[in-house]
C-alpha positions in Angstrom: 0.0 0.0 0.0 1.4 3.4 -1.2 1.9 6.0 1.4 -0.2 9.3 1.9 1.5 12.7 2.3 -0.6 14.5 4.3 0.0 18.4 4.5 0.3 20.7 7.4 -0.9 23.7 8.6 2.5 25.2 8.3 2.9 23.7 5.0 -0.3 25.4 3.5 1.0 28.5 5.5 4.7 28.3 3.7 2.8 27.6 0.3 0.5 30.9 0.8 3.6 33.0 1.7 5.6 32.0 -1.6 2.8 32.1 -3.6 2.2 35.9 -2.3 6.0 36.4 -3.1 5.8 35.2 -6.7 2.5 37.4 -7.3 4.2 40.2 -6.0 7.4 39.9 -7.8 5.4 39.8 -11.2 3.2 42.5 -9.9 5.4 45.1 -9.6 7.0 44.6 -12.9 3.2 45.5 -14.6 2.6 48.2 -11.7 6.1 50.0 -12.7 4.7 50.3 -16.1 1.1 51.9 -15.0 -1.0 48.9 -15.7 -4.4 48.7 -14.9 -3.8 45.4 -13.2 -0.6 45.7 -10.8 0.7 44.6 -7.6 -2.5 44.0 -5.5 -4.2 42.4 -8.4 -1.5 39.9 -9.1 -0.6 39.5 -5.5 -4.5 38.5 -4.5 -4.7 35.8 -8.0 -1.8 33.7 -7.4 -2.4 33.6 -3.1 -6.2 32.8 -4.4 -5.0 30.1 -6.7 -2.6 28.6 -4.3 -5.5 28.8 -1.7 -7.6 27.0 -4.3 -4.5 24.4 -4.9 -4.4 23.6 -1.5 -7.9 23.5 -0.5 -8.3 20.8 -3.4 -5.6 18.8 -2.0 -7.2 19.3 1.8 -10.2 17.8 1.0 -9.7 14.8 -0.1 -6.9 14.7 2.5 -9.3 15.1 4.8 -12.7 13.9 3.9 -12.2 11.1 2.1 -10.5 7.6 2.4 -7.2 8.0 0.9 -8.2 4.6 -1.2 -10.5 6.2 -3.0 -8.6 9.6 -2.5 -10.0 12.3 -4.8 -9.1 14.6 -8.2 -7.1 17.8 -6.9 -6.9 19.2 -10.6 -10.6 19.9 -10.7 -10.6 22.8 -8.8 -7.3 23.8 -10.4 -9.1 23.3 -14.1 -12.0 26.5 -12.5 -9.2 28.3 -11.6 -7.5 28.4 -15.3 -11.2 28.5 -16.9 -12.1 31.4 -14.4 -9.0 33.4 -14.7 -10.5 34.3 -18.6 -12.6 37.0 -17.0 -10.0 39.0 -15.0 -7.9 38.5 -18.3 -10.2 39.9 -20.1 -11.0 42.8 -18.3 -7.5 44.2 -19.1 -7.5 44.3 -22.5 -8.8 47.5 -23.9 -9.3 48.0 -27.9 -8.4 51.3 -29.4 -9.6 51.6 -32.9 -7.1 49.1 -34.2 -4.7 49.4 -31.6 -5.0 46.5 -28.5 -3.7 46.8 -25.0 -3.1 45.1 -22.1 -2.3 41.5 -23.5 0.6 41.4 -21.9 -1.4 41.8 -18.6 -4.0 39.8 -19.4 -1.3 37.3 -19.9 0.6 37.9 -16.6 -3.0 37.9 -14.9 -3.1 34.2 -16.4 0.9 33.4 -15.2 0.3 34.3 -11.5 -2.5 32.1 -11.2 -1.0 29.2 -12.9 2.4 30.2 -10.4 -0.1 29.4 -7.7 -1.3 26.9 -8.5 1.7 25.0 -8.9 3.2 26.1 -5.4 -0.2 25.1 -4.1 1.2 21.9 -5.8 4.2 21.7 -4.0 6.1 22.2 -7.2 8.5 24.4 -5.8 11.4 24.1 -8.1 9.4 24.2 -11.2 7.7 27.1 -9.9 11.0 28.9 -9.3 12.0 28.4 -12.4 9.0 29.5 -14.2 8.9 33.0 -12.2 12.8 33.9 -13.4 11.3 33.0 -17.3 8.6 35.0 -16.2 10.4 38.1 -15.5 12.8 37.4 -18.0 10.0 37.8 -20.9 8.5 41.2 -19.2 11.8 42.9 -18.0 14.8 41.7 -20.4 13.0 40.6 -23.1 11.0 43.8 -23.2 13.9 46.0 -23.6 15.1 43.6 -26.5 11.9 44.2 -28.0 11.6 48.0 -28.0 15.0 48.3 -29.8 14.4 45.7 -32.4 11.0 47.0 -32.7 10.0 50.6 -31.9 6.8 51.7 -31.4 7.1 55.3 -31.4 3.7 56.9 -29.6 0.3 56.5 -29.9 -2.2 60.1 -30.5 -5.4 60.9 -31.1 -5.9 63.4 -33.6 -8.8 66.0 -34.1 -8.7 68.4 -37.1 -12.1 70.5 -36.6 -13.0 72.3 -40.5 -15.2 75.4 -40.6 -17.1 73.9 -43.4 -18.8 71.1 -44.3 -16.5 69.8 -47.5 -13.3 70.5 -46.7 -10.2 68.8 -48.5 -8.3 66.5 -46.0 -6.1 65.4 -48.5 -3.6 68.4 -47.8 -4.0 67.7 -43.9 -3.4 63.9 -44.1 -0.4 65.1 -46.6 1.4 66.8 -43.7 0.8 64.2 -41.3 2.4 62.0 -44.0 5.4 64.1 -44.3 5.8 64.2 -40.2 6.5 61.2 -40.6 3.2 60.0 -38.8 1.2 56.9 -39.8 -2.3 56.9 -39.2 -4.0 53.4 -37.7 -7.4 54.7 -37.9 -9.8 57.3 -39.2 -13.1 58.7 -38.5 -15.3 61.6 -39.9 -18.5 63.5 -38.5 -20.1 66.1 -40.6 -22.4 68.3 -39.2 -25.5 69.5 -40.9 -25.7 72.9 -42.7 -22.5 75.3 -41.9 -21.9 73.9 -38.3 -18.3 72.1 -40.2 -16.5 69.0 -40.4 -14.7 67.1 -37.7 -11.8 64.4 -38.7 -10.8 61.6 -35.9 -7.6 60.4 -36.6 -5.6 57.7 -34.1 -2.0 57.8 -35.7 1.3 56.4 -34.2 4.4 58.9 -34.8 8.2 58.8 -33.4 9.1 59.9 -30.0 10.9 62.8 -31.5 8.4 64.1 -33.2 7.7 67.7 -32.7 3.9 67.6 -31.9 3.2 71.5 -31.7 5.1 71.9 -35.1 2.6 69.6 -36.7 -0.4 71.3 -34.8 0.5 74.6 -36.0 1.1 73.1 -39.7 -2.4 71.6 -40.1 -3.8 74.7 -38.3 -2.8 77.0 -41.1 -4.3 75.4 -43.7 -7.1 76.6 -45.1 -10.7 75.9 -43.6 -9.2 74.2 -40.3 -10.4 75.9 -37.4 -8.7 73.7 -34.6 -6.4 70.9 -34.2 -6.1 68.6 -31.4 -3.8 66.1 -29.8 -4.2 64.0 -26.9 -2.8 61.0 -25.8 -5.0 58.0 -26.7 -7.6 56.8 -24.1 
């Protein structure tokens, strides 16, 4: 006859701690970069999941004959099926522009970090928070130089009447340097003008109040605005 491990209340207790350590440590990587989901967030999922971990190794510990025993990866499978909804809940769509994946990603790696030091997988556990932090800190800076992003604007050009040529506008933009991800136009009715939603991505460098002041002195364009995306 096979023998049973049972755990201990210090056990569970040592479990909770690490698992609050690894949720932390991935936490404040995504609250240094002003995500909506940061320390606290990841800190409560993976202490949840290992709570969840251990609670579905307790019971059968505890309530059941350890011949028949029990399934400790069904609660486990809830956790990974629930976590979908928190994930989800960080992504934000910006005309064609998506954020938070990363997040929404990390939300999903905390709770699967719990759930294996709920398991007692210590090592493995270990090992998967340095890869963890590797992809979000290292890997991130390797990314930004291989790939830059520049920054993302919203762009309204407001014309004083109700057919105005955009072409010259859009022109300017072009020249700037600025690519434009999406576009949107509301006209109003009678002489009340034109307004031209733009969400365009443009270099770091770029001189924004230079390109305002182009676009503004054009003819027809009574204001331009740029904001930062939201």
């Amino acid at each position: 006859m096979e023998s049973v491990t049972y755990l201990s209340e210090i056990d569970m207790i040592i479990r909770l701690g690490l698992g609050f350590l690894g949720g932390g440590l991935i936490g404040l990587e995504r609250s240094s970069r002003r995500q909506v989901a940061g320390l606290r967030t990841h800190i409560l999922i993976a202490t949840g999941a290992t709570l969840l971990m251990l609670l579905s190794i307790y019971l059968p510990q505890e309530f059941a004959s350890p011949l028949r025993g029990g399934d400790p990866g069904r609660i486990a499978a809830q956790v990974v099926s629930g976590i979908g909804f928190l994930g989800a809940g960080a992504i934000i769509r910006l005309g064609n522009n998506i954020r938070g994946l990363t997040t929404a990603a990390s939300l999903w790696f905390v709770a699967a970090l719990g759930l294996a030091i709920g398991g007692g997988m210590f090592l493995v556990a270990g090992a998967a928070l340095v890869l963890g932090l590797f992809a979000l800190r290292v890997l991130a800076i390797f990314e930004r130089r291989l790939f830059p992003s520049g920054r993302i604007k919203t762009m309204v050009i407001s014309y004083k009447i109700n057919n105005p040529n955009t072409r010259e506008a859009l022109a300017l933009m072009k020249e700037a340097g600025m690519e434009i991800q999406s576009m949107d136009i509301n006209q109003g009715s009678k002489d009340r003008g034109t307004r031209l939603r733009l969400l365009v991505q443009m270099a770091n460098q770029s001189d924004i109040a230079s390109i305002a002041r182009s676009i503004k002195s054009l003819d027809n364009v009574g204001k331009v605005e740029i904001k930062e995306r939201y």
